[in-house]
C-alpha positions, 0 to 999 in steps of 0.5 A, a space after each residue: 548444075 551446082 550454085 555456090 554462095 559466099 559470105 566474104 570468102 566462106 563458103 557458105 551454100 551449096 544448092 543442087 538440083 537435089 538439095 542445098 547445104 548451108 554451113 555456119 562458122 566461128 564468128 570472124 574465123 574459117 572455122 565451121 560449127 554447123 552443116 544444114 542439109 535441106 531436100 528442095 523438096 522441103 524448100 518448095 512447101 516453104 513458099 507462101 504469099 506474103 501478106 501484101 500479096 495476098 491482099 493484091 491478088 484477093 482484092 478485086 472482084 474479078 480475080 486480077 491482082 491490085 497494083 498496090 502502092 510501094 508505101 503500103 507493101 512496105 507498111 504491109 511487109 514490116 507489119 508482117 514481120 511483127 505479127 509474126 514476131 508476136 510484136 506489133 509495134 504502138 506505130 502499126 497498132 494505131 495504123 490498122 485502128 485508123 484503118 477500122 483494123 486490129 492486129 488480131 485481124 491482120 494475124 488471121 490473113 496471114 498464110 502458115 509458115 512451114 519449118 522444113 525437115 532439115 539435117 543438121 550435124 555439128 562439126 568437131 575440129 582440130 586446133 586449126 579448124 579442119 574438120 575431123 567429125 561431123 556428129 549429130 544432134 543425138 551424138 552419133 558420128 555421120 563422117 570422120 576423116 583423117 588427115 596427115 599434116 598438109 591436109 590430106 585426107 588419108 582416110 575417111 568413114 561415111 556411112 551417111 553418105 554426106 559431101 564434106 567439102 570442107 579442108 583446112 582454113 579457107 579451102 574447099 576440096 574439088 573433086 573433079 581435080 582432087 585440088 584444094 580451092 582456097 579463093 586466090 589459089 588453088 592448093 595440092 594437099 599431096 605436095 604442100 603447096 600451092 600450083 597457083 602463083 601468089 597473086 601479091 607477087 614477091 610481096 609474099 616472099 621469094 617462094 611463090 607456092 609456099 604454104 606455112 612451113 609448120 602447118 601443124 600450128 600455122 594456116 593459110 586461109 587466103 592463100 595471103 599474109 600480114 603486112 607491116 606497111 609505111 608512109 610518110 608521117 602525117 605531120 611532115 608530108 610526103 609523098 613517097 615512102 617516107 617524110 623526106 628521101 626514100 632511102 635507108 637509115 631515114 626514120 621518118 615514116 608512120 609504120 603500122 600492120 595490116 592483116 587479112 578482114 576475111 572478106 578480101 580486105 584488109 584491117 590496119 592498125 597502128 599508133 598515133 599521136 591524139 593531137 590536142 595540143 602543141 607538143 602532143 608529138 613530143 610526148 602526149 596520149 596516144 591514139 589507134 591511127 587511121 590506116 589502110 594498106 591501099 594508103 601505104 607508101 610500101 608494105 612488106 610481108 612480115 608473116 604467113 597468114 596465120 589465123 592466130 596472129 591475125 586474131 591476136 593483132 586484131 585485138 591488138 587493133 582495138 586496145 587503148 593506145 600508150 602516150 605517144 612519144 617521139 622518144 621512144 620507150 626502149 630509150 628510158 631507164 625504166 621500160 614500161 611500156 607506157 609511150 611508144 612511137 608508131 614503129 615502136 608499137 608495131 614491132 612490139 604488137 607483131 612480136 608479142 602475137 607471135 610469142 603468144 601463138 608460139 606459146 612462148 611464155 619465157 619469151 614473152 616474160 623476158 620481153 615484158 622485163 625488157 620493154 614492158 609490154 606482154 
């Protein structure tokens, strides 16, 4: 039997009846950077009694355990923490001399701590995180694969023996189908694509099977993509897509992006006015506005999951906001970039990503003369 565990949508353990392998990622990315391999024979010598059970069950005479109060454990496991740590806090320290204790004293009860064998091998991986190498710690390669654009391991050297499972973002290879698991679907690397529908629907695109059309620069970690998403502006009220009738050619809706959180949400952002004063929405500081797609009146699907984009909008996400301005900039004579309406700042923030990631510098330098904005 085969365990798995999970941090978001990473893959992060594999435990057998054998041994268990923990992997390590790139903050925020699919990307891996360590694999841990540990033999149960080494976790088992890693138990001992905590200290609060230690002095339970040597605490009577007759060898039965104490019931202790669930205050003291508490007290007992946070005091185990520091004395391991070598960092009793003054609040312990004056709670064991009330005791007729010391620190030096608890130290002595506690029960060894045993640091397992592990093995442990670096990943190296291409531009979009699949693992071409794995290396360890004395530079010696312990596996290598080869793969061609989609993903498919067209060769592989594995001298040490080890189970890498690991494709390209957000994917794990299964072995008994020869499929790709990629959390929402599953992936065939044979054919570049998916032979599990979209679960988002038409949201995804006429195509319901479709990976990144240039996979070589592009990936797909969720199997999902970014959205660009309105309702209805705050300030006018509705209840449907837009502040008034929901057809085309009404302007007045709160548009803003919604992207992938890696953990099976989303994260939004979009522009707002601060709201301060009087006529703030007429041209006034800007503001990050409080959005979520579930709030959406519509989202629409602007851009295969792209972990460059997603980044990048994501930074964008955090950036001070420009003046809000019901006119917006592209409307003025001198275009630069200081105040935007929430349509305004989403288009510019999605375009810019995409240049950046395309490596399109003359493009974004054009747009910057154009709009103002890099």
């Amino acid at each position: 039997m085969t365990w798995y565990g999970w941090e978001g949508d990473r893959l992060t353990t594999i435990q057998t009846g054998q041994s268990r392998v923990q992997t390590v990622y790139a903050p925020g990315s699919f990307t891996p950077l360590v694999r841990i391999e540990t033999d149960n024979a080494e976790l088992e010598k890693t138990q001992h009694r905590s200290l609060a059970e230690k002095l339970s069950q040597e605490g009577s005479e007759d060898g039965q355990a104490v019931q202790l109060p669930a205050a003291l454990t508490a007290m007992l496991d946070r005091l185990e923490g520091e004395l391991r740590r070598n960092a009793v806090s003054e609040e312990s320290r004056a709670w064991l001399a009330g005791c007729g204790l010391t620190a030096e004293q608890m130290a002595g009860q506690l029960e060894p701590e045993y640091t397992p064998q592990r093995k442990i091998h670096l990943y190296h991986c291409d531009q979009r995180g699949l693992p071409l190498a794995l290396i360890t710690p004395d530079n010696t390669v312990a596996w290598r694969g080869e793969y061609d654009e989609w993903g498919n391991l067209s060769g592989e050297e594995n001298p040490a023996d080890l189970e890498q499972v690991i494709r390209l973002p957000g994917q794990q290879y299964d072995e008994e189908s020869g499929l790709y698991y990629n959390r929402h679907r599953y992936y065939n690397p044979g054919q570049g694509r998916y032979i599990t529908q979209d679960p988002i629907g038409l949201a995804g695109g006429w195509n319901f099977y479709t990976y990144p059309l240039d996979p070589v620069h592009n990936s797909d970690p969720l199997g999902l993509e970014t959205f660009k998403c309105i309702k209805p502006l705050h300030s006018l009220g509705g209840t449907g897509e837009k502040s008034g009738p929901d057809i085309w050619g009404n302007p007045l809706y709160h548009q803003y992006l919604c992207v992938s959180d890696g953990k099976g949400g989303h994260i939004c952002g979009g522009q707002d006015q601060r709201g301060e004063y009087k006529f703030d929405g007429l041209w006034g500081p800007g503001k990050a506005s409080n959005d979520t797609k579930e709030g959406a009146g519509r989202c629409d699907s602007v851009e295969d999951d792209n972990t460059c984009i997603e980044t990048c909008l994501k930074q964008k996400f955090k950036e001070i906001r420009p003046r809000y301005s019901v006119l917006p900039d592209r409307f003025t004579i001198i275009k630069l970039g200081l105040f935007k309406n929430c349509q305004d700042w989403a288009d510019d923030s999605l375009e810019t990503c995409k240049m950046k990631c395309s490596n399109n510098n003359i493009g974004r330098f054009i747009r910057f003369i154009l709009t103002g904005v890099m």
